[in-house]
C-alpha positions in Angstrom: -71.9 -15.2 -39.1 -68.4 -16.1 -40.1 -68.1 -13.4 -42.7 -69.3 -10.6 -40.1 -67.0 -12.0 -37.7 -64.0 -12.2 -39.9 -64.7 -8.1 -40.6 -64.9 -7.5 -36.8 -61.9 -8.7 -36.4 -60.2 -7.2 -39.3 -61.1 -3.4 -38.5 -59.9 -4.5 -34.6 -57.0 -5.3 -36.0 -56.4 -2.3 -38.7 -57.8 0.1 -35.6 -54.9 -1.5 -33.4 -52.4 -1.0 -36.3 -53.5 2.1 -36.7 -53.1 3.5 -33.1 -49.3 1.6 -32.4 -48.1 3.1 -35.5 -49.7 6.6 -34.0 -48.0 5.8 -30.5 -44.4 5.0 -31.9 -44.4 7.6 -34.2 -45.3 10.6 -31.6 -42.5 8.4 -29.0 -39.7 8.8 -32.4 -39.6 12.2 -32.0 -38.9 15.3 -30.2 -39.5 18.9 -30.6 -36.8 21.1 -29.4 -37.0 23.7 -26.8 -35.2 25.0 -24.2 -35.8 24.1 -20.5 -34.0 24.4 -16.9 -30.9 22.3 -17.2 -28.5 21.3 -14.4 -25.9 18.4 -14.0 -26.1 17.0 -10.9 -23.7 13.8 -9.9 -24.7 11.5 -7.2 -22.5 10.1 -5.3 -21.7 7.8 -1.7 -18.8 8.1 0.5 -18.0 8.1 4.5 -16.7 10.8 6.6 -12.8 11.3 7.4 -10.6 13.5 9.2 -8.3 15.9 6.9 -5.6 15.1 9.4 -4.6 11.6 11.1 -1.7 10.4 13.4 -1.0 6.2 11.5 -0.8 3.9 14.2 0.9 0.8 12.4 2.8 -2.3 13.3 6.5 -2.0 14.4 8.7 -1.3 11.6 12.0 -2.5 13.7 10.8 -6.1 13.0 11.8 -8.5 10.2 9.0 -10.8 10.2 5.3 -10.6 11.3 3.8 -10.3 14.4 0.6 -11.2 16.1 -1.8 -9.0 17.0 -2.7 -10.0 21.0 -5.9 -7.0 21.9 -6.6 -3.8 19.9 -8.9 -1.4 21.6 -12.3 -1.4 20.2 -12.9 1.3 17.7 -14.4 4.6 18.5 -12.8 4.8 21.7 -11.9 8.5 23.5 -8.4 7.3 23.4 -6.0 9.6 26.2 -2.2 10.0 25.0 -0.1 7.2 27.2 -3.0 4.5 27.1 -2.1 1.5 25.7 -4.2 0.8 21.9 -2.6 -2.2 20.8 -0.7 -5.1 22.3 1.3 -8.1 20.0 2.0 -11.4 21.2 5.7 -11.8 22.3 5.9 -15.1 23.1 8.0 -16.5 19.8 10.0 -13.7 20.7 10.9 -14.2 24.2 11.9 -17.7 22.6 13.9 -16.7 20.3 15.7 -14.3 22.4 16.4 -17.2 25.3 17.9 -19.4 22.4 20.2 -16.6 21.1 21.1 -15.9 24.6 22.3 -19.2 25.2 23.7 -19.7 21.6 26.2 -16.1 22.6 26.7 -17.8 26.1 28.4 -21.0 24.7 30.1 -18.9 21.9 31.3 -17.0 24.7 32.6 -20.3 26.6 34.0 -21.5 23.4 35.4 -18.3 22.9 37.4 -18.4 26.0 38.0 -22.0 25.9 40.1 -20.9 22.5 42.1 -18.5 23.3 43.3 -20.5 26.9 44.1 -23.4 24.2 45.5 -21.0 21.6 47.7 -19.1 24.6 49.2 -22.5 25.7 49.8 -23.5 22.4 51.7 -20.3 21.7 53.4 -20.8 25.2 54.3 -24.2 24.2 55.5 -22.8 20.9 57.8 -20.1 22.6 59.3 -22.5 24.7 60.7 -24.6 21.9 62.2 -21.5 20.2 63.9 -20.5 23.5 65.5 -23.9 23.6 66.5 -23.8 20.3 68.0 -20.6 20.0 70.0 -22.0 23.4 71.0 -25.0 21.7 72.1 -23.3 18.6 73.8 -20.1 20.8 75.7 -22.9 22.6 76.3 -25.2 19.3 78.0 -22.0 17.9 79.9 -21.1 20.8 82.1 -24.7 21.0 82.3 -25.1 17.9 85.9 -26.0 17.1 87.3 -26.6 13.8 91.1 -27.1 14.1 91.7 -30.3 12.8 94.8 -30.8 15.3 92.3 -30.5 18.4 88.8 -32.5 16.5 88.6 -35.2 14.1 87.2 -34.4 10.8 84.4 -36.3 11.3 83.8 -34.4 14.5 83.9 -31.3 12.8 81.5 -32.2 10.1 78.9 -33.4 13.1 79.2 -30.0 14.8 78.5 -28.5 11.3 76.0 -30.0 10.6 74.1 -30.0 13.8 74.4 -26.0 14.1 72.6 -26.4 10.5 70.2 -28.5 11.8 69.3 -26.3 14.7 69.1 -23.5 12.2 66.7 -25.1 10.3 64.9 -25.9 13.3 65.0 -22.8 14.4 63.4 -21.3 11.1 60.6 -23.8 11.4 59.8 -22.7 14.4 59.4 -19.0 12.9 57.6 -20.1 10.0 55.0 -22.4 12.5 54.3 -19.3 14.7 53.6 -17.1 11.9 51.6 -20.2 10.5 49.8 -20.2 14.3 49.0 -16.6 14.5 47.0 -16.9 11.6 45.2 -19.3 12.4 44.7 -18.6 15.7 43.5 -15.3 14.5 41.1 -16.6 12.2 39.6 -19.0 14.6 38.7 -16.2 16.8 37.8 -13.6 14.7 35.1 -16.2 13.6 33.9 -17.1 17.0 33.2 -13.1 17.7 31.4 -12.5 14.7 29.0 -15.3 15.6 29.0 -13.9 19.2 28.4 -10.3 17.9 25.6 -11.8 15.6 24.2 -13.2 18.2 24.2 -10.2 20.7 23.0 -8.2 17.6 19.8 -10.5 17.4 19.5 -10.5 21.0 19.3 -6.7 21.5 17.0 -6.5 18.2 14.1 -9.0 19.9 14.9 -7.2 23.4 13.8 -3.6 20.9 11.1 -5.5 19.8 9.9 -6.6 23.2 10.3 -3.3 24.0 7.4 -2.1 21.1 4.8 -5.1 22.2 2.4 -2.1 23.2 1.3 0.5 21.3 1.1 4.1 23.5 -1.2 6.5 22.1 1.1 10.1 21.2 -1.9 12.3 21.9 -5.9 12.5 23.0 -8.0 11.3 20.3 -10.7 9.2 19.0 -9.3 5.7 17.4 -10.6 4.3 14.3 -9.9 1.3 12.9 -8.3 0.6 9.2 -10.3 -1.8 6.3 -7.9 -3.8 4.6 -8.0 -4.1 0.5 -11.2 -6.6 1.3 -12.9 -4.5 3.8 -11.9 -6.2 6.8 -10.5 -4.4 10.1 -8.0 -6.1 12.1 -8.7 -8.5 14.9 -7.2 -10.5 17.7 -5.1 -13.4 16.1 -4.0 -11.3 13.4 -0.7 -11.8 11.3 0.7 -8.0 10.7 3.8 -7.4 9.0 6.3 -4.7 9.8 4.8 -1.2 9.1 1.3 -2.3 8.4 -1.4 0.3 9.4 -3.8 -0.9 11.7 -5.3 2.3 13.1 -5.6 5.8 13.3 -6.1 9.1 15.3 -7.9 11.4 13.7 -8.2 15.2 14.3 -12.2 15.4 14.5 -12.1 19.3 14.4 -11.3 18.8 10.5 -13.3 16.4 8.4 -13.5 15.7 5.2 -15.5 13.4 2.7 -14.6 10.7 0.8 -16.6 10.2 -2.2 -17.3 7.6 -4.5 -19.1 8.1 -8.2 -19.7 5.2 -10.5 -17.5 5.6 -13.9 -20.5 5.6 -16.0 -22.0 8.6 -14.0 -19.0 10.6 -13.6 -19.6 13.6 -15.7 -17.6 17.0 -15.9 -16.2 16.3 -12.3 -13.8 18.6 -10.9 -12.2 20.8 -7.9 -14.2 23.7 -7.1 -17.5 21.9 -7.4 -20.0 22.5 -4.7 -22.2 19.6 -3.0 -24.9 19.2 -0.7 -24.9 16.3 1.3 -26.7 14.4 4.1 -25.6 11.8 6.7 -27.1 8.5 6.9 -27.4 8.8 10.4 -29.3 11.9 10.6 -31.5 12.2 7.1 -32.7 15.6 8.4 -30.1 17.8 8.5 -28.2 18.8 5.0 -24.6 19.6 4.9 -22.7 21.4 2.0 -19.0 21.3 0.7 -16.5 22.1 -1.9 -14.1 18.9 -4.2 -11.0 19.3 -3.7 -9.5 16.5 -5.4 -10.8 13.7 -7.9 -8.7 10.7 -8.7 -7.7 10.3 -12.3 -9.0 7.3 -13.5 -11.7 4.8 -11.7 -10.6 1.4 -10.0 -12.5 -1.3 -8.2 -13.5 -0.8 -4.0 -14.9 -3.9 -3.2 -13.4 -7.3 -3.8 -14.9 -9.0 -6.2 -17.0 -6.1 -7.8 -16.1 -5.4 -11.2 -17.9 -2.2 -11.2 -14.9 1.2 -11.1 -15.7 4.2 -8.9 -13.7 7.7 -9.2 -12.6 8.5 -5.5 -13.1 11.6 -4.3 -12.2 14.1 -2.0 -14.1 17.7 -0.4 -14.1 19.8 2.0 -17.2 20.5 4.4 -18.1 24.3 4.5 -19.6 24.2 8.3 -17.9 21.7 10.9 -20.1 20.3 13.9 -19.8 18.3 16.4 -22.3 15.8 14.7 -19.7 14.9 12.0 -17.4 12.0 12.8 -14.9 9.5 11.0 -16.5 6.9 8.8 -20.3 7.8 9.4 -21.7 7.0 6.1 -23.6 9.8 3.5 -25.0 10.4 0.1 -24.3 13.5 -1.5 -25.5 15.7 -4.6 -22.2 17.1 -6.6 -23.4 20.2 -8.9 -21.3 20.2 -11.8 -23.3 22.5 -13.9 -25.7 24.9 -12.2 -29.2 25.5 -13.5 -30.0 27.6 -16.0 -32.1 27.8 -19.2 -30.5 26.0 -22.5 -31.7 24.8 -25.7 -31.3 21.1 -25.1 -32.3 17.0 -26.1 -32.3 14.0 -24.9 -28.8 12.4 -25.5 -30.4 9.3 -27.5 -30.9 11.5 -30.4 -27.5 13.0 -31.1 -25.1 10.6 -33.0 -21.5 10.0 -33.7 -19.7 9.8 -36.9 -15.9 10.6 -37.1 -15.5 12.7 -33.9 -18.6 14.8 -35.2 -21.9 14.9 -33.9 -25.0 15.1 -35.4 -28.9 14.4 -35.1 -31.8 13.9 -37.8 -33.9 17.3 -37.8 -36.9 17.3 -40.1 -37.4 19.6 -43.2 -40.2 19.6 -45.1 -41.4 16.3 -44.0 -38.2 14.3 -44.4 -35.3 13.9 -42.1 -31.6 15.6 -42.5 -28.9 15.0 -41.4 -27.6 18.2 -39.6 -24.6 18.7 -37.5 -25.0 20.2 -34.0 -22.4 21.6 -31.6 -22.8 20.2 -28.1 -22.0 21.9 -24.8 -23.0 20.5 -21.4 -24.7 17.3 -20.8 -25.9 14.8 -17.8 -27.7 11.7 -18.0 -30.6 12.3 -19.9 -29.9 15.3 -21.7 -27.4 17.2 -23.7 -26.9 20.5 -24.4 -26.9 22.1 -27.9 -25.1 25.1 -28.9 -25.3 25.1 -32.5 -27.5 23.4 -35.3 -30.5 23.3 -33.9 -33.4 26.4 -32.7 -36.6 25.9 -30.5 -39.2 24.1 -32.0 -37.0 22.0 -34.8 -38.1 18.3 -34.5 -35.8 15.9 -34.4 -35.6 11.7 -34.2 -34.7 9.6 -31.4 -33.5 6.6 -33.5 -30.7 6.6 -36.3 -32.8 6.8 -39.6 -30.5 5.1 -41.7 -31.0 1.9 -39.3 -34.8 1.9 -40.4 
């Protein structure tokens, strides 16, 4: 019973041996032929307008600003209505400081220059009594020793020296004065120009607290570098986009292909492609530009995407900014070529080359490739119809 059970099993298991090695060695190869090949790239993007009027923040400020109300996105904007509004209440602060700051620079200007003209009034007044003293001290000044003394003389002398020297003084202190005086106020008009120049720049940027709208149109909203769209509450700084008005006659599409599926892409290519919105109706276009290297979308995704651009061939009224799509990019239109699948064709020193069989053994052969997509590749030369080839690297077995 144990023998004739031991045999069962054996020829179960020699059967089963039999039929895997069958199975893996008809799934090892592959007979060429030619078939209908076509490279088609698939690819995801959003609607946008070829043309857009910016709507930013204020570039006339030097700091940020907070964003008070934005109108909500979508909306049939008229030109003169009011999109955006900031918050102006740290400015209106600022400007009733530096309005009183260039009101007491103003009062201490003024309070200077009285000061500095009675000073220099003062100043004036001793010279004119000096040069009196000294006209006079020059005018009676006797030196005949038969009217004066000696002594006398030498008094008289040396007073009209002394009121000389007096009288220089006095020059060299109201040079000395003007100076200064002319420094002091210089001083206090720059800081009462600096602050009239910071007044009239916050009364500009109270000015610019609303945002008109320069033309009819239909406002969208722009996604910062992590997707989000601005919101009430929002810090901006000087320049920064927050909206747009797009010309909805023109639209475009922005693509976006994953770098391991981008393949042959380039201008000229046509496309079909359908909106998510309305999965019935198929739209086609033409690229027009594709970036030259991938990079990241989506924060935190490490996954690269080639952004591209096309044209639409057939404008409606359906098609509107940012309504989400999936399109079909034909890079190589279909036709009939000689082709296999891209897991057997290796790589050796910038040359390619697959296994073919020959008289029951495999060669290596070199083949010339041409066109390719994600299953397949195209060969040019090296290979005709019916050669078999391997799908795994022999030289690994």
């Amino acid at each position: 019973m144990n023998i004739k059970l031991s045999l069962s099993l054996l020829g179960i298991i020699i059967l089963s041996g039999c039929s895997k090695e069958n199975t893996v060695q008809n799934a090892l190869t592959y007979t060429v032929s030619k078939h209908q090949f076509a490279t088609v790239v698939e690819a995801k993007g959003h609607l946008i307008a070829a043309n857009e009027t910016i709507i930013s923040a204020p570039a006339s400020t030097r700091g940020p600003q907070t964003l008070a109300w934005l109108m909500p996105e979508y909306s049939q904007v008229k030109k003169g209505d009011v999109i955006a509004r900031f918050d102006g209440e740290q400015m209106r602060r600022q400007s009733q400081r530096n309005t009183n700051k260039a009101a007491l620079t103003a009062q201490d200007l003024a309070q200077k220059s009285a000061e500095i003209d009675k000073d220099k009034a003062i100043l004036n007044h001793d010279i004119v009594l000096v040069n009196e003293e000294k006209q006079f001290a020059e005018d009676y000044s006797i030196e005949d020793e038969r009217i004066r003394s000696k002594l006398d003389i030498l008094e008289s002398q040396q007073n009209v020296e002394f009121l000389n020297a007096k009288h220089d003084y006095y020059d060299w202190q109201t040079g000395r004065f003007e100076q200064s005086a002319a420094g002091e106020l210089m001083l206090l008009k720059m800081q009462e120009n600096q602050y009239k120049q910071k007044l009239a720049m916050l009364n500009t940027n109270l000015s610019q607290l609303e945002i008109i709208a320069p033309h009819d149109g239909l406002l969208t909203h722009n996604s910062n570098w992590r997707g989000e769209k601005p919101r009430a509450g929002e810090t901006l700084w000087p320049g920064q986009k927050i909206a747009a008005l797009p010309d909805v006659s023109q639209m475009q599409l922005m693509l976006y292909v994953s770098e391991r599926e981008a393949i042959d892409l380039a201008a000229g290519q046509t496309l079909q492609f359908q909106l998510i919105a309305l999965p019935t109706q198929q739209f086609s276009g033409e690229l027009i530009e594709v970036s030259p290297f991938p990079k990241s979308i989506k924060r935190g995704d490490p996954q690269k995407y080639y952004e591209l651009k096309a044209n639409i061939t057939a404008q409606t009224a359906a098609l509107r900014p940012g309504l989400k799509l999936n399109a079909r990019i034909l890079v190589t239109p279909q036709s009939e070529r000689l082709v296999v699948p891209k897991q057997s064709v290796f790589t050796e020193q910038n040359a390619h080359y697959v296994y073919a069989e020959k008289a029951g053994e495999f060669i290596k052969t070199a083949v010339t490739l041409g066109k390719h997509n994600l299953s397949h590749v195209e060969i040019l030369d090296g290979l005709a119809s019916n050669d078999v080839v391997s799908l795994i690297d022999i030289k690994d077995i």
